[in-house]
C-alpha positions, 0 to 999 in steps of 0.5 A: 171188760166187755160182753161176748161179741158172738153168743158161740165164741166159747172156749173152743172157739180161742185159738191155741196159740193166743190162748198159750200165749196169753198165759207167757208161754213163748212160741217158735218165731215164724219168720213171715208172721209180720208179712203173711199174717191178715191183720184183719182176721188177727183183730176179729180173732183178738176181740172174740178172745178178749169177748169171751174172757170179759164174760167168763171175767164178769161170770166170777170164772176167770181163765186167764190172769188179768195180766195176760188180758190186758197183753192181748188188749195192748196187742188189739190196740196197736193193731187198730192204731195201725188199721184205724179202718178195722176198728169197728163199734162193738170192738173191747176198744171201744168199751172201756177206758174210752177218752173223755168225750166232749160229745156227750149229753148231747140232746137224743129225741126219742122215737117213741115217748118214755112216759112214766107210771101212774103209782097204786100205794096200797092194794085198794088203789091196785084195784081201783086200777084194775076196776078202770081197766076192766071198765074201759075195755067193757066201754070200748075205749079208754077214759082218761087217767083217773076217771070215774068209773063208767056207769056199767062193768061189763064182765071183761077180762084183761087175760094175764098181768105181767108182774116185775120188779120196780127197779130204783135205777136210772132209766134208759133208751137203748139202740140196735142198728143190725144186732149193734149197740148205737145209741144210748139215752137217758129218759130225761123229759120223757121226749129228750133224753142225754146222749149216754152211749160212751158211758153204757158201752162200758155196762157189761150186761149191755151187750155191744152186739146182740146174739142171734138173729137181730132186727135191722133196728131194735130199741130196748128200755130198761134201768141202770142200777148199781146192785148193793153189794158193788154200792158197799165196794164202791163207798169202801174204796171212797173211804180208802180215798179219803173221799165223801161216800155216795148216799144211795146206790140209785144217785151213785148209778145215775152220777156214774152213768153221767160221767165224761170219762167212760173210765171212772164209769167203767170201774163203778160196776153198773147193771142193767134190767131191760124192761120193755121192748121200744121198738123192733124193725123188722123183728117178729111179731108178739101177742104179749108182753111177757113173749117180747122179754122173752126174745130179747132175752135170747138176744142175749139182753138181761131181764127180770129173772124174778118177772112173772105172768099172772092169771088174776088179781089175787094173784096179783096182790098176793105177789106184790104183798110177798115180794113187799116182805121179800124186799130186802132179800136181795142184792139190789133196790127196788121200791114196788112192782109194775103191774102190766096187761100182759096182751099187746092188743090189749095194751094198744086198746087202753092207750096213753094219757099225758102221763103214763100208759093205762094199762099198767100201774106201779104199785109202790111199797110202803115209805120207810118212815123214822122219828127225828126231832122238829127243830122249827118251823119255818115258811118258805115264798114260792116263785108264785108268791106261795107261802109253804111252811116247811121243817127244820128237823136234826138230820135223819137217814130215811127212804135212803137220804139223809134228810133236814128238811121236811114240807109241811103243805100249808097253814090247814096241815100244820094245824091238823097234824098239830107238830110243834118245835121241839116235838119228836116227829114222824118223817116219811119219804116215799120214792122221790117225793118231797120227805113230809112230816106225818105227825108227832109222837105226843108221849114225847112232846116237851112241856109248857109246848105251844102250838105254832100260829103262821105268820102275818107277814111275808118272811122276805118282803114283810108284806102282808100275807093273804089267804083267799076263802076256800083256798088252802094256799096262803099267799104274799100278794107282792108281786114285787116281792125280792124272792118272788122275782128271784124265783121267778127268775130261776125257774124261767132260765132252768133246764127244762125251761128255757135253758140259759146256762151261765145265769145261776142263783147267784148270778141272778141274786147279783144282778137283781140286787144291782137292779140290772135284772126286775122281771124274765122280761128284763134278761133280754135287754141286759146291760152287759157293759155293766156286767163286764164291770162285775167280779167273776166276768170277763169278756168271754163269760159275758158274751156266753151269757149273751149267746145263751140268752139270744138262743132262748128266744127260740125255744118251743112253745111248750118250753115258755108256757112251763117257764112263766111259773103258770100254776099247776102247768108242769112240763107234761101240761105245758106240753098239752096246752101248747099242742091244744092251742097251737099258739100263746094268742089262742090260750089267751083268748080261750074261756075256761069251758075251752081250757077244761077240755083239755086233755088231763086238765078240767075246771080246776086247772082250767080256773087256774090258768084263766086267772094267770092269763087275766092278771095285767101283770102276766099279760104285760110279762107276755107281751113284753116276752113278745116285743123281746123275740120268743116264739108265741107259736107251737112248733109245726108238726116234723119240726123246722127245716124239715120240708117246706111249711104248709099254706097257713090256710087256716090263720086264727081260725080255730077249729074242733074236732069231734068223733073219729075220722076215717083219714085222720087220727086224732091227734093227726087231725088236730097236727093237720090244723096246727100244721096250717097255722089254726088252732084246735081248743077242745071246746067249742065256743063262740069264737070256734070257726068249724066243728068237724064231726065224724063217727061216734062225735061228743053229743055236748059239742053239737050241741053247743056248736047248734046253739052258738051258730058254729058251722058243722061240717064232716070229713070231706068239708074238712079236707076242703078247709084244710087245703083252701081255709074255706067252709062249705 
């Protein structure tokens, strides 16, 4: 059923002949019904009616008998096929019992960024965030996330902290064109989510039409999630089916939300909490966090009841310590709460990172921990070739999942925690991370136990294993290792990297062990005669297989530097380096001082990835991913075909910049670079074509620009390179 259309369509506003007639009653027959009826005005009548009845429905006070709903949902169907033209988006229709649509999960680019939260697990981390904000406002600017603390904390204050519920949903993008439902996202990587919109038009907290007076344009955040006691009645009905039961409400809620059909979605019973005002066009402006709830509330949007303002921190902590003992209270789950500077302008001061915003924080809840038995320690080999002990336990429900299997880091902490098979251990599973083991209970231990020694050798290859000096990672030094090509292999034709679809482990398993696959370089010369030949392909899976993998060549930069398994470069980092550098030759020859400049990386990531790019394997890799056709170049700014591309004015040239521009911002300055085809390091070195300086630049830059003869030019010289490629 679905939400009201208007917030005044009350009872006074049904009319009485369909109020009667809903309920069976016959009515005297009007001989010009058919002919002077406005079959318009009928529809509009009939959807504010099956409006109303859904939110009385779903409010627990039903008026009128399901049957009697379901008559005047038949007769607005018949009408609408009659009229397809009055069939309008926010129309019951519309909502639920939707076919399948073979549209859905298509790619949504956010307008804004859906970034996640940095997390404080216990009340010292909570103030250790707070100390950063007080001191990056005393400073005038935000430092990165984590950073030390400044050498001064001017007695600043962060006004109010807005404080509410940590949902354990699935988060969503939700968007209003003149008060009407559009377009509904998942967060997916933060910039892409899937196209969900079929699915939520059938949430019924998720108005299709907002109330009151609406924005041109409103995008709202929020999270999808499945309330404990609808998990308990979806799982008895499961049962009744014969059919497996779900696990947790969150991983109900999220296979829900991304079904095809939006029936089988409409009878799971989501809801829906907004958190966050994405963006209003037109709207009115706010000062706080807590005032944007508050409108979105009034257009009728659900938000977090239990959402409050707070005046300090000891408030703070003694709120998120009462709801702590509180947590399972209540009729859904949440596993923390998000703490926020409630002021916007505040907010706007403190910025972003790579990651989550700085000014707020997600203070986690204690992991819910249990004992089970460690049945025996195995290792594991990584698509890099790392050697990860891990555990194999009896089965044990814990954090809501049921767990065998538990990471045990590496060869220092299996010894520190001194777990053994056989032992009684501790498993803890905080949120989404990895389930770890935490350590034995020794009063069970079994006699005559040994304590476990790591293996020598590779488990797979039967390669030695290395360890280098001051390093904690144990390694298989076989770059040809069966496993390590496999994995690398996976990970390069993921989702979230390239995106070759039709090639899963399996198929990599097989075409590897038939040696028609050695490297990623391989998949793009691919026998496919060959592949013919084998069981479960045809013509027509092979051609799939071949079009997906001619479409990976044109994936973004970004996309390839997250593939090719770069220790410690993620997705967000993968992201950073691209847009730093602007292309694949600029990292290459980038030194580390270059590399640790990047925002969110330093010198221990920087060493990393300057010894990934120096291994002649991984060049070789490179180049032949080069000679094979993918794009070695950052995507210009506003994506292809929109516009006609800039002169490459300043073509490997690489230029810094340095304090703030007056015509640019930051980040407008290093696109206005990249857009012309340079590269803009965050250091400056003696490859480094100009440092551009503006107000307030880093001292460390112009210094080093003195030393190593790299022109220094200003705003106006800048604007001149841009526009001809030469200095002053």
């Amino acid at each position: 059923m679905a939400e009201p259309a208007d917030a005044d369509a009350g009872p006074r506003n049904v009319p009485r002949r369909s109020l009667t007639a809903a309920r069976g009653v016959a009515e005297p027959a009007d001989a010009d019904a058919g002919t002077t009826r406005d079959s318009a005005a009928r529809v509009r009548e009939l959807q504010a009616m099956l409006n109303h009845h859904s939110a009385l429905y779903y409010a627990g006070r039903p008026e009128i008998p399901d049957a009697d709903f379901d008559d005047l949902l038949n007769e607005l169907k018949a009408l609408e096929a009659q009229h397809p033209e009055l069939v309008h988006p926010d129309s019951p229709t519309q909502r639920v019992g939707a076919p399948p649509d073979d549209t859905v999960f298509a790619p949504v680019r956010h307008d804004q960024p859906m970034m996640s939260l940095h997390n404080a697990l216990d009340l010292g981390e909570l103030r250790a965030w707070n100390e950063r904000v007080h001191r990056a406002l005393a400073a005038g600017t935000a430092g990165p996330s984590g950073e030390q603390a400044l050498p001064t904390m001017e007695d600043t204050s962060v006004g109010a902290y807005a404080v509410e519920l940590k949902f354990d949903g699935l988060a969503i993008s939700v968007r209003y064109v003149d008060g009407v439902l559009v377009r509904a996202a998942t967060r997916g990587d933060g910039r892409t989510g899937e196209d969900v919109t079929h699915s939520v038009r059938t949430i019924a907290d998720i108005p299709i039409r907002l109330s009151g007076p609406a924005p041109p344009v409103l995008e709202v955040r929020g999270e999808v999630i499945l309330r404990l006691s609808t998990f308990e009645a979806l799982n008895a009905r499961q049962a009744e089916r014969g059919e497996k039961a779900y696990v947790n409400p969150r991983n109900a809620a999220a296979g829900s939300l991304r079904q095809k059909d939006a029936r089988v979605t409409a009878e799971r019973g989501l809801s829906f909490w907004c958190y966050q005002l994405g963006h209003a066009q037109g709207g009115p402006a706010f000062n706080s966090h807590m005032q944007t709830l508050e409108w979105l509330a009034s257009l009728g949007l659900p938000v977090d009841e239990h959402g409050v303002c707070l005046d300090d921190l000891a408030a703070v902590e003694a709120h998120v310590t009462d709801y702590e003992r509180r947590r399972h209270e209540f009729d859904y789950e949440f596993d923390g709460l998000v703490v926020k500077v409630d002021d916007l302008a505040l907010q706007a001061q403190l910025g972003v990172d790579a990651k989550a915003p700085r000014w707020a924080v997600a203070y986690k809840f204690p992991p819910e921990e249990r004992t089970t038995k460690l049945l025996d320690i195995e290792v594991s080999i990584g698509p890099s070739g790392q050697a990860t002990p891990f555990a194999r336990l009896e089965p044990v429900f814990v954090g809501g999942v049921t767990v065998a299997t538990a990471t045990l880091h590496n060869e220092d902490q299996v010894a520190a925690k001194d777990v053994r098979p056989g032992d009684t251990v501790i498993v803890r599973r905080a949120g989404e991370v990895i389930p770890e083991v935490v350590g034995p209970v020794l009063s069970e231990r079994p006699e005559g136990s040994e304590p476990w020694a790591f293996p020598r050798d590779c488990p797979v290859c039967g390669q030695p294993l290395r360890r280098a000096e001051g390093m904690s990672a144990t390694q298989c030094a076989n770059y040809w290792c069966p496993r390590q090509i496999r994995g690398r292999i996976e990970h390069f034709v993921g989702r979230a990297a390239m995106d070759i679809e039709f090639l899963g482990e399996r198929n990599i398993d097989r075409f590897v062990t038939a040696e028609l696959l050695r490297d990623v370089v391989g998949l793009y010369s691919l026998d496919y005669e060959k592949i013919e030949q084998m069981e479960g392909f045809g013509e027509i899976s092979v051609n799939n297989l071949r079009r997906s993998i001619e479409d990976s060549k044109h994936r973004p930069l970004s996309r390839l530097l997250f593939a090719l398994s770069i220790p410690e470069i993620g997705q967000v980092n993968a992201r950073v380096l691209a847009a730093s550098f602007g292309a694949i030759d600029s990292i290459l020859e980038a030194d580390e001082e270059a590399l640790a400049e990047v925002e969110g990386f330093g010198p221990i990531i920087a060493a990393s990835v300057r010894a990934w790019f120096d291994d002649p394997h991984n060049r070789d890799l490179i180049e032949g991913l080069r000679a094979a056709g993918l794009r070695m170049e950052a995507e210009r700014p506003g994506g292809e075909g929109e516009g006609e591309a800039l002169p490459q004015t300043l073509a490997g040239m690489a230029v810094v910049v340095s304090g703030t521009l007056e015509g640019f911002s930051r980040d407008g300055a290093k696109q206005a670079i990249l857009a012309r085809g340079g590269s803009s390091p965050g250091s400056v070195s003696g490859r480094t074509s100009a440092l551009v300086v503006g107000a307030d630049p880093g001292a460390s830059k112009l210094r080093k620009a003195e030393s190593s003869g790299v022109p220094v030019i200003d705003e106006a010289a800048f604007q001149q390179l841009l526009e001809t490629g030469r200095l002053p």
